[in-house]
VEXZADREN-197397 format. One record per residue (C-alpha): residue in one letter; x, y, z; residue number from 1. Coordinates in Angstrom, 2 decimals, m for minus. Example, Ala and Ser with C-alpha at 12.3 -4.5 7.8 and 13.67 -1.06 7.14 Angstrom:
<rec type="A" px="12.30" py="m4.50" pz="7.80" seq="1"/>
<rec type="S" px="13.67" py="m1.06" pz="7.14" seq="2"/>
This chain:
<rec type="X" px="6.74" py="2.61" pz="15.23" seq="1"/>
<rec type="X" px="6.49" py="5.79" pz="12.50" seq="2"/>
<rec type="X" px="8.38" py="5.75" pz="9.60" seq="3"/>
<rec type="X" px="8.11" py="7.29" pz="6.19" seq="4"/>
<rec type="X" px="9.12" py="6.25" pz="2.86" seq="5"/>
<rec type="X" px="9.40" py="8.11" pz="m0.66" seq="6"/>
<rec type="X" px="10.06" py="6.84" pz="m4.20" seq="7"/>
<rec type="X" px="9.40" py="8.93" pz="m7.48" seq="8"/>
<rec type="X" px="7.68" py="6.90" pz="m10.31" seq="9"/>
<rec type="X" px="8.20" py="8.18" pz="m14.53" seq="10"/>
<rec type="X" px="4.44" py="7.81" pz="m14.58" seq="11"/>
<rec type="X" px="2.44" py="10.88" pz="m14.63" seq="12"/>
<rec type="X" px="m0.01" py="11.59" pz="m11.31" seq="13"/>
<rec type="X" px="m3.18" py="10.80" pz="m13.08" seq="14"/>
<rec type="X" px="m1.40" py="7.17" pz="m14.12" seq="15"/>
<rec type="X" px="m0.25" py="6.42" pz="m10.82" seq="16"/>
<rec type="X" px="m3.46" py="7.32" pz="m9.30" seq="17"/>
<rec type="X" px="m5.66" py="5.17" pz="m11.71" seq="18"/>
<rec type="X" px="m2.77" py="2.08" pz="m11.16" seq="19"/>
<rec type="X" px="m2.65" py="2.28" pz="m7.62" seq="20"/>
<rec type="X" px="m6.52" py="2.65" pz="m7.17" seq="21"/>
<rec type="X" px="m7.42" py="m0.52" pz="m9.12" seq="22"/>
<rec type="X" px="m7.49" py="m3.42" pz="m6.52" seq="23"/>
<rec type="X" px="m7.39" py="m5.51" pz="m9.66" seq="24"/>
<rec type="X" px="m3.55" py="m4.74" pz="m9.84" seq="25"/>
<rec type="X" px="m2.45" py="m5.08" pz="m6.51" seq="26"/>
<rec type="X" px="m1.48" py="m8.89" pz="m7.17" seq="27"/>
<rec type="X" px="0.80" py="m7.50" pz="m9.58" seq="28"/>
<rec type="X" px="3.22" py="m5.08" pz="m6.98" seq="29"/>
<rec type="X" px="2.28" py="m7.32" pz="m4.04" seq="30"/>
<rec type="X" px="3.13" py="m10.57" pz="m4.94" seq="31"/>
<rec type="X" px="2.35" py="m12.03" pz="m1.24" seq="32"/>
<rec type="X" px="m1.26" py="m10.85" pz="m1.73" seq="33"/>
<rec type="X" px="m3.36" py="m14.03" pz="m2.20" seq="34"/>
<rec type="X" px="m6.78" py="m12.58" pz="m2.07" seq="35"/>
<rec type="X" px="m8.48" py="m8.98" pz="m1.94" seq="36"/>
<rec type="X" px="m12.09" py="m9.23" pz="m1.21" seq="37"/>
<rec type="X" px="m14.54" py="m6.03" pz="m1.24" seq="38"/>
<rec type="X" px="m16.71" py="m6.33" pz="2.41" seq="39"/>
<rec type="X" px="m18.85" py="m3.50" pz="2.75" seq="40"/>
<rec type="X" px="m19.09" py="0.52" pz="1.83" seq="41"/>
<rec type="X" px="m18.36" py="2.16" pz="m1.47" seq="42"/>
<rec type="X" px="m15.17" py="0.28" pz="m3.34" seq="43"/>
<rec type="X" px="m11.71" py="2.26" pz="m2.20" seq="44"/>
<rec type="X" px="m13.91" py="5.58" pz="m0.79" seq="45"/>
<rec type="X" px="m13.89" py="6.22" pz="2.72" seq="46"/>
<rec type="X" px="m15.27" py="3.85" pz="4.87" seq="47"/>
<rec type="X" px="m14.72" py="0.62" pz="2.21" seq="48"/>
<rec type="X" px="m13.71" py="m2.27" pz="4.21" seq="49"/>
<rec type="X" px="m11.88" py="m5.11" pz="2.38" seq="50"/>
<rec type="X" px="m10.01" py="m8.14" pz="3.66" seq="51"/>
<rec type="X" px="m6.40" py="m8.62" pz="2.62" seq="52"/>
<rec type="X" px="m5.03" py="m12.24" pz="2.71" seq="53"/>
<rec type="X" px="m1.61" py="m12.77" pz="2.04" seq="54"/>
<rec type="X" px="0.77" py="m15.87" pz="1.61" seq="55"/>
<rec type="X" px="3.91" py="m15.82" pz="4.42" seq="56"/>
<rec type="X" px="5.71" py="m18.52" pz="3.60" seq="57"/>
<rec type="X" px="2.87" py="m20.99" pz="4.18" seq="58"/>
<rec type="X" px="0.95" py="m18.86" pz="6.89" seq="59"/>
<rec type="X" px="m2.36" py="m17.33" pz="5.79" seq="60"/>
<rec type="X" px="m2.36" py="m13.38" pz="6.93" seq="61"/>
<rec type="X" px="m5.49" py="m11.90" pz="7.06" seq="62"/>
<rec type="X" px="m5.63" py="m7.98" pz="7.28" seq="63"/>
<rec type="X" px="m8.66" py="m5.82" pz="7.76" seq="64"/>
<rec type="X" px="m8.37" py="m2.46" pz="5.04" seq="65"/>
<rec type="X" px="m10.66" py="0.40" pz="6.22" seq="66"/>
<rec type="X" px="m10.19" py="3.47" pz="3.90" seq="67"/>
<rec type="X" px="m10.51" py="6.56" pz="5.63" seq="68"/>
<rec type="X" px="m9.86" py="9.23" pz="3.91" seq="69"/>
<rec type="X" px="m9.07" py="9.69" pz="m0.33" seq="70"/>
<rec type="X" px="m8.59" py="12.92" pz="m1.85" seq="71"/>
<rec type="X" px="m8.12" py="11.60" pz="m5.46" seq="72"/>
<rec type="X" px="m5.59" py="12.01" pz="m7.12" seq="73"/>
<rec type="X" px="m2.99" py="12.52" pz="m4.21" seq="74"/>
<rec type="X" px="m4.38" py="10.98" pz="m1.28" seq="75"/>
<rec type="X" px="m5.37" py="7.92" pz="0.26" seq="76"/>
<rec type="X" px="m5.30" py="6.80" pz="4.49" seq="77"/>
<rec type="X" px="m6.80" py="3.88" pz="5.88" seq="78"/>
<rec type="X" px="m6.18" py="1.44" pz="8.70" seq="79"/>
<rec type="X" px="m4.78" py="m1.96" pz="8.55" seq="80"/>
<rec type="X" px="m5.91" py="m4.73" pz="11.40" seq="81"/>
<rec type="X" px="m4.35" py="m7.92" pz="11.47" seq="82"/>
<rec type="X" px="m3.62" py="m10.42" pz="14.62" seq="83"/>
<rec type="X" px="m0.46" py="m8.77" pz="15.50" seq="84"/>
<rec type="X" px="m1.48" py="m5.29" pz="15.34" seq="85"/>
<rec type="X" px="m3.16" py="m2.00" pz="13.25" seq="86"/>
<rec type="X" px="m0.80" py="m0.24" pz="10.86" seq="87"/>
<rec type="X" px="m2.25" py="3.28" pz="9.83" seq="88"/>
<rec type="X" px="m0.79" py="4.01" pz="6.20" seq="89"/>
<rec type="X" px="m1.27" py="7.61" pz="4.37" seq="90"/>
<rec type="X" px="m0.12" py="7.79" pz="0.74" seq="91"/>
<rec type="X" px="0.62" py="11.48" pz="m0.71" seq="92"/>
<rec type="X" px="0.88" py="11.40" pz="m4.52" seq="93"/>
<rec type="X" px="2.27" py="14.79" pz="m5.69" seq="94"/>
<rec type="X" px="3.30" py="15.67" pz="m9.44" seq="95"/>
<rec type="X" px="7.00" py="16.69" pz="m9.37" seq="96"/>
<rec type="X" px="7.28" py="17.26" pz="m13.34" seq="97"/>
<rec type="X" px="5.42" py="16.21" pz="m16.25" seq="98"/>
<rec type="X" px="5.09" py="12.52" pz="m16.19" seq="99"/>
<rec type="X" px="6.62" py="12.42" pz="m12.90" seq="100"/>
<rec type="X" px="4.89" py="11.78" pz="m9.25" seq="101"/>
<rec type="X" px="6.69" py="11.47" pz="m6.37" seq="102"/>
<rec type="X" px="4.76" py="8.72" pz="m3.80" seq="103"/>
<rec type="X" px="5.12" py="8.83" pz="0.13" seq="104"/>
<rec type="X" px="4.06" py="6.36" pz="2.32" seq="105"/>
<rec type="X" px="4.05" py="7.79" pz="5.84" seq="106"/>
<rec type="X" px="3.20" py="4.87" pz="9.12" seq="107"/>
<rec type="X" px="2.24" py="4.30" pz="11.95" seq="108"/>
<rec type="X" px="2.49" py="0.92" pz="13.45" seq="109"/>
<rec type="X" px="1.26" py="m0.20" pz="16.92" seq="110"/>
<rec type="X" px="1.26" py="m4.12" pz="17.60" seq="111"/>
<rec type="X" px="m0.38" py="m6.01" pz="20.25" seq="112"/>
<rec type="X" px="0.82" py="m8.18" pz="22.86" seq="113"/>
<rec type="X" px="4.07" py="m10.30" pz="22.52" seq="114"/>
<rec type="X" px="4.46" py="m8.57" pz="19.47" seq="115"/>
<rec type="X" px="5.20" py="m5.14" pz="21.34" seq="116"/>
<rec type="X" px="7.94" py="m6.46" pz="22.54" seq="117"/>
<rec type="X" px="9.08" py="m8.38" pz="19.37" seq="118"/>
<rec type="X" px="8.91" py="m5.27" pz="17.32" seq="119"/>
<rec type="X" px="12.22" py="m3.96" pz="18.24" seq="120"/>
<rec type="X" px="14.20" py="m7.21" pz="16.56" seq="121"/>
<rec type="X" px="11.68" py="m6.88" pz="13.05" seq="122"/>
<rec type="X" px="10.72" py="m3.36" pz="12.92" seq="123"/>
<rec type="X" px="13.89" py="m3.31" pz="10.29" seq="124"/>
<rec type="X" px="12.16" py="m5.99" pz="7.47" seq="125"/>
<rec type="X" px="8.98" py="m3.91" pz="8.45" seq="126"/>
<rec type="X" px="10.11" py="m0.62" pz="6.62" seq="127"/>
<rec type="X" px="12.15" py="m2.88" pz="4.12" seq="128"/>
<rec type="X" px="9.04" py="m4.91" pz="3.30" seq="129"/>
<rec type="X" px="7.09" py="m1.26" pz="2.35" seq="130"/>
<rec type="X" px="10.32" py="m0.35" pz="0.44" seq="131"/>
<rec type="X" px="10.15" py="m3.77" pz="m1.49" seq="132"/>
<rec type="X" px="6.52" py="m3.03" pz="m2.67" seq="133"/>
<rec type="X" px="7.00" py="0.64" pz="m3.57" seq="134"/>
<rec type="X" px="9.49" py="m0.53" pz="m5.60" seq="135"/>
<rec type="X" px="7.55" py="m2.71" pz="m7.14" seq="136"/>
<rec type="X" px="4.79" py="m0.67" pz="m7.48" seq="137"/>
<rec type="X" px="7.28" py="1.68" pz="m9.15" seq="138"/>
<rec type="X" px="8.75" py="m1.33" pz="m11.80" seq="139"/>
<rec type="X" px="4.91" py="m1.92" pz="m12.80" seq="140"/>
<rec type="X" px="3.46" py="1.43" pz="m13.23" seq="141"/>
<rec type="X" px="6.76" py="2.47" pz="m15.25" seq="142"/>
<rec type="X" px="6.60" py="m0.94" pz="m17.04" seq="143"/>
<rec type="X" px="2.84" py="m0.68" pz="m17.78" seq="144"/>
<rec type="X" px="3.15" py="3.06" pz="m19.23" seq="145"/>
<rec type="X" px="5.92" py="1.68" pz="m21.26" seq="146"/>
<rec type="X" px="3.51" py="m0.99" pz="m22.52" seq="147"/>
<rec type="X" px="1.13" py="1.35" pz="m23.14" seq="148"/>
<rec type="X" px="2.70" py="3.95" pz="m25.51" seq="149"/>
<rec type="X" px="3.83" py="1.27" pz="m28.08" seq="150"/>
């Protein structure tokens, strides 16, 4: 399943960039993530592996994060292994005007087992779930910059 998603932040590039690359913040546009833990390589360079856990209503998710390629400040890929499947993820940061970047999120998500077949009824909430957090992500970098320029 490929999808891609776009949203266009009031933050300038360089903001976004040094938001969204601080695993220190993710808590604060993901608010399933439970736990982000570093596991081996260079911290958010290619090759860094991490382990994701997040909350699902009760159910402990854990998610491999292998960062495979970053072009700072407009691009980051890496792969995303959990029990149901591997997600690849590529976010493009781009500068559409001063102070404002324009974010795309393009997917590709294969699943494994009985969750091939489930993915037709909740590939939907899928690309709603990455809308939900690049909207968030969006609220708190605009809402942070705000913050910052009182």
């Amino acid at each position: 399943m490929k999808f891609s998603i776009d949203i266009v932040i009031d933050v300038s590039l360089d903001a976004v960039w040094q938001l969204f690359d601080n695993p220190d913040n993710m808590k604060k546009w993901q608010p399933t993530l439970e736990s982000f833990t570093h596991k081996s390589g260079d911290p958010g360079q290619s090759g860094a592996v991490a382990e994701l856990i997040y909350d699902e209503k009760g159910r402990k998710i854990p998610i491999i994060e292998t960062v495979t390629e970053r072009r700072e400040p407009h691009f980051m890929a890496g792969t995303y292994e959990s029990a149901m499947g591997k997600a690849i993820i590529v976010n493009h940061f781009e500068e559409v005007e001063e102070n404002r970047t324009r974010w795309v999120m393009y997917t590709n998500h294969t699943f494994n087992g009985i969750f091939k077949l489930l993915s037709i009824f909740f590939g939907g909430s899928i690309r709603k779930r990455n809308e939900e957090v690049m909207n968030n992500f969006k609220l708190f970098a605009e809402t942070e910059q705000a913050e910052r320029a009182r």
